[in-house]
Backbone as ProteinMPNN parsed JSONL, in Angstrom:
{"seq_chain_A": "XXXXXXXXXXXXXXXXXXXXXXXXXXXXXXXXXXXXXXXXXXXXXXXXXXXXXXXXXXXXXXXXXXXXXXXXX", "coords_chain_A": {"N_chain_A": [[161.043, 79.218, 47.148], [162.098, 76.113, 48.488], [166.176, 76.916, 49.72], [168.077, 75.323, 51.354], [167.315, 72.469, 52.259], [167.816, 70.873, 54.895], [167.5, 72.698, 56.992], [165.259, 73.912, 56.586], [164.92, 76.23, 54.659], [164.511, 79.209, 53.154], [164.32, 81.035, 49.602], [163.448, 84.029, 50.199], [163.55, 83.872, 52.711], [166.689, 83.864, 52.616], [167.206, 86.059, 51.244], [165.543, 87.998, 52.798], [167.223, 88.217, 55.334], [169.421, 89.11, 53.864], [168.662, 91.565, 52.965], [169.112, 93.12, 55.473], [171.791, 93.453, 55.6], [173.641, 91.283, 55.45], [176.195, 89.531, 54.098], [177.367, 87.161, 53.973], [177.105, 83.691, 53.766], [177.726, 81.904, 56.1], [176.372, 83.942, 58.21], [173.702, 83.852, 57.696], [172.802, 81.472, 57.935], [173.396, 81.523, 61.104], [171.746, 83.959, 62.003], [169.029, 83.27, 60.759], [168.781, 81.705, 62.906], [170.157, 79.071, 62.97], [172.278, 75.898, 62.001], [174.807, 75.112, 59.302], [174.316, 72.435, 57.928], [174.365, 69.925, 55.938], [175.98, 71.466, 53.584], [175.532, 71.68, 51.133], [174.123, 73.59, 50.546], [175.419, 75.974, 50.092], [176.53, 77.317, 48.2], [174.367, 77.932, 46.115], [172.764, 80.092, 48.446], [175.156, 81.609, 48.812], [175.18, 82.886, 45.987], [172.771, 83.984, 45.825], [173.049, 85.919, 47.603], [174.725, 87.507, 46.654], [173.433, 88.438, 43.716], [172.953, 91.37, 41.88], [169.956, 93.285, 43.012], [168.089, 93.775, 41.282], [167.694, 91.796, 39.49], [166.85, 89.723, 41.858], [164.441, 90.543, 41.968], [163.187, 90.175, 39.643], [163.834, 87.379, 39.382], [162.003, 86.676, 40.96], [159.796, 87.63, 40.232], [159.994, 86.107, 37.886], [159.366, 83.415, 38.768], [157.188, 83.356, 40.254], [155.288, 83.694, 37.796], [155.64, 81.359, 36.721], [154.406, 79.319, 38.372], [152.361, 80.223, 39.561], [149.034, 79.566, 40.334], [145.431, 80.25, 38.719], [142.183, 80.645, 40.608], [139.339, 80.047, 40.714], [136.03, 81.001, 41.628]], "CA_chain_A": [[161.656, 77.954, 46.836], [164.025, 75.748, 49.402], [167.596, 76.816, 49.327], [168.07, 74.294, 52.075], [166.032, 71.674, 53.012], [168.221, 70.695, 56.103], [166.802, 73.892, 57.936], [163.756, 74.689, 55.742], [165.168, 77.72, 54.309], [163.853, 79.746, 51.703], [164.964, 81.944, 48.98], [163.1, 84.848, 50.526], [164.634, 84.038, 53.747], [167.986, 84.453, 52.679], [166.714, 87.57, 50.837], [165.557, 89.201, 53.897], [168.202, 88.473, 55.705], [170.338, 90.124, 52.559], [168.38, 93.444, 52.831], [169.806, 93.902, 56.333], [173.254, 93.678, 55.276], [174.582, 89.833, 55.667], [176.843, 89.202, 52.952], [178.527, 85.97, 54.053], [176.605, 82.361, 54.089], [177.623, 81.516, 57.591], [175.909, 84.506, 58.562], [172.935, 83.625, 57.437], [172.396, 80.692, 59.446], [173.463, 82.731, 62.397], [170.623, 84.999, 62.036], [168.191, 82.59, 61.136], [168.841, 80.257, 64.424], [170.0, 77.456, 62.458], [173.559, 76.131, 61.525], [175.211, 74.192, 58.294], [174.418, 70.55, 58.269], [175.391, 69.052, 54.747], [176.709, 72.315, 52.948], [175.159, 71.198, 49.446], [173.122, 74.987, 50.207], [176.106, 77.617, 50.534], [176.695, 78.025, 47.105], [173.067, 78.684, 45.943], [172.798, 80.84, 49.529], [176.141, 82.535, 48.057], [174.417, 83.42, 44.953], [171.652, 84.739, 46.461], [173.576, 87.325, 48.684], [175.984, 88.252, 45.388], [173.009, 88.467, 43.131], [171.611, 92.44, 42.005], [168.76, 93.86, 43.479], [167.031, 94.162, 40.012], [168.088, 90.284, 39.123], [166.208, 89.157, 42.075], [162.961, 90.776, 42.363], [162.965, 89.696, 38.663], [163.744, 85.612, 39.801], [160.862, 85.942, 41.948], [158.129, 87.614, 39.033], [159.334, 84.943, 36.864], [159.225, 82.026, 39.349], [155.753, 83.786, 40.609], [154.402, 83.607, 36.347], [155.633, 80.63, 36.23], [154.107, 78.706, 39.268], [151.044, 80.635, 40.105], [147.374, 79.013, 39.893], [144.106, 81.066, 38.959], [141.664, 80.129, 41.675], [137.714, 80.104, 40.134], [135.179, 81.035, 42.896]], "C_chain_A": [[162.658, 77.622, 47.946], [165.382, 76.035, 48.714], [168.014, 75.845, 50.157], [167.277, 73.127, 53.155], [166.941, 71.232, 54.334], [167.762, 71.458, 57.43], [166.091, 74.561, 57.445], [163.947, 75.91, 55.538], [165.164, 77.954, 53.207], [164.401, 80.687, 51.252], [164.466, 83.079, 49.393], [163.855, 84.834, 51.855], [165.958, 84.596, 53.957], [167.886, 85.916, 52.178], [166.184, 88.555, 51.857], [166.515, 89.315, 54.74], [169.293, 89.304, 55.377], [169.893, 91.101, 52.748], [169.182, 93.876, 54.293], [171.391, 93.958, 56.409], [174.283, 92.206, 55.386], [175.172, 89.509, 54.118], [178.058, 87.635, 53.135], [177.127, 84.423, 54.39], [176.366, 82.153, 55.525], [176.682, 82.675, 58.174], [174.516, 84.164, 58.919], [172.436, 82.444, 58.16], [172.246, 80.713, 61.034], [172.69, 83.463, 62.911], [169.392, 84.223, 62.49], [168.413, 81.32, 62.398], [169.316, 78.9, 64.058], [171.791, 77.074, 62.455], [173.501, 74.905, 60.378], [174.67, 72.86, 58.784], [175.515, 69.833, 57.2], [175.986, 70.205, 53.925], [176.363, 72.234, 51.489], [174.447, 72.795, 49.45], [173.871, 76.377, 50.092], [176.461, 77.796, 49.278], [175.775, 78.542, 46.423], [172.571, 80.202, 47.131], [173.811, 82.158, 49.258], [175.568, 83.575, 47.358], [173.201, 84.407, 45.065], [172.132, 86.128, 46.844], [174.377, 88.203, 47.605], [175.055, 88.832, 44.382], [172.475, 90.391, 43.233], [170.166, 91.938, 42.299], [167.606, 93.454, 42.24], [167.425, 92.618, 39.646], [167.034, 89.518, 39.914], [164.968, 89.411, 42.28], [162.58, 90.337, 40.92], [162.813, 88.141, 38.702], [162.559, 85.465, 40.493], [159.707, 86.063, 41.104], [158.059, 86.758, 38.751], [158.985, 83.802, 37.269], [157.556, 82.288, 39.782], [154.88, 83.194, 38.889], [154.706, 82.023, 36.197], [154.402, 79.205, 36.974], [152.671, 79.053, 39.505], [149.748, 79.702, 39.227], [146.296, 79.703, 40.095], [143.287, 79.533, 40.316], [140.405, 80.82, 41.215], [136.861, 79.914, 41.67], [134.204, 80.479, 42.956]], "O_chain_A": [[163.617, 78.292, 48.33], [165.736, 75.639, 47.603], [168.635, 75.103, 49.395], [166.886, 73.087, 54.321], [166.086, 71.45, 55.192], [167.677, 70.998, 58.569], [166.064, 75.773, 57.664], [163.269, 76.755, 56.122], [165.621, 77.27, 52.291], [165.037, 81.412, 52.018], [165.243, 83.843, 48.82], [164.705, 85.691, 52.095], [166.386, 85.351, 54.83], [168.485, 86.834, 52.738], [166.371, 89.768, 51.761], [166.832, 90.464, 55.047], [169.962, 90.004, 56.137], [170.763, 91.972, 52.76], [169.848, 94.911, 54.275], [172.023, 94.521, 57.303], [175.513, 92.23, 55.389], [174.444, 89.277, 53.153], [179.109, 87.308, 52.584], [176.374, 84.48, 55.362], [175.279, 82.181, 56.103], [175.916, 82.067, 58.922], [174.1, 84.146, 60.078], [171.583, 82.612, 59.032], [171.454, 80.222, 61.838], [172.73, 83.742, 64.11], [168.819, 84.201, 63.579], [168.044, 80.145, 62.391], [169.012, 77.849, 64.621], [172.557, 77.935, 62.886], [172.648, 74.018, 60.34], [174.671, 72.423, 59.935], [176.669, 69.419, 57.308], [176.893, 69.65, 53.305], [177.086, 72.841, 50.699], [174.213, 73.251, 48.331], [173.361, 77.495, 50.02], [176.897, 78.947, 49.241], [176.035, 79.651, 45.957], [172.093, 81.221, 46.632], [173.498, 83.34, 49.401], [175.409, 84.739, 47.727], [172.907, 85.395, 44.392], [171.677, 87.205, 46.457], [174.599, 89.407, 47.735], [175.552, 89.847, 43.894], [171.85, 90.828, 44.2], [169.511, 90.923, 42.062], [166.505, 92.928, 42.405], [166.365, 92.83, 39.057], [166.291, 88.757, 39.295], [164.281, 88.527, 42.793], [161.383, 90.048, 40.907], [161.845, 87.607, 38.162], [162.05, 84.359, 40.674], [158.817, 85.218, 41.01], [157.037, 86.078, 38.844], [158.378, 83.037, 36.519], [156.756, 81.37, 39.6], [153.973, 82.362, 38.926], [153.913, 81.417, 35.477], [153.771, 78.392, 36.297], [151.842, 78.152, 39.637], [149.61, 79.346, 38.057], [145.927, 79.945, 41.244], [143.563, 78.384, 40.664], [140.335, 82.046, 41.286], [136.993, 79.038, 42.525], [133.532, 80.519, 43.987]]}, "name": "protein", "num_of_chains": 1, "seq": "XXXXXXXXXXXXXXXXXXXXXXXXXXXXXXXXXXXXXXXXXXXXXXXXXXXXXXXXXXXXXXXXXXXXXXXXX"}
């Protein structure tokens, strides 16, 4: 899912970024090559980086069960 559409950044994005140890927003743009534009994304981006381990691999099953489409051959 976009956490910021200003620099097409995704909740996995910030999540990999998070496994290597970035715990600050600004960071995170830093990494990925990008910087702030409108700031409407650093508190979801926040959340992300603050969130347990076991919280988000759980946000992603349920967003995965919720979203996914069988595909008939």
């Amino acid at each position: 899912m976009y956490v910021c559409l200003c620099n097409a950044l995704t909740t996995s994005d910030v999540r990999k970024v998070k496994s290597s140890g970035v715990c600050e927003p600004i960071q995170v743009y830093k990494i990925l090559g990008c910087s702030m534009q409108c700031g409407k994304c650093l508190e979801t981006i926040d959340e992300i980086l603050q969130e347990k381990e076991s919280q988000s691999s759980q946000k992603d099953i349920d967003y995965q069960k919720r979203f996914s489409v069988q595909v008939q051959a």
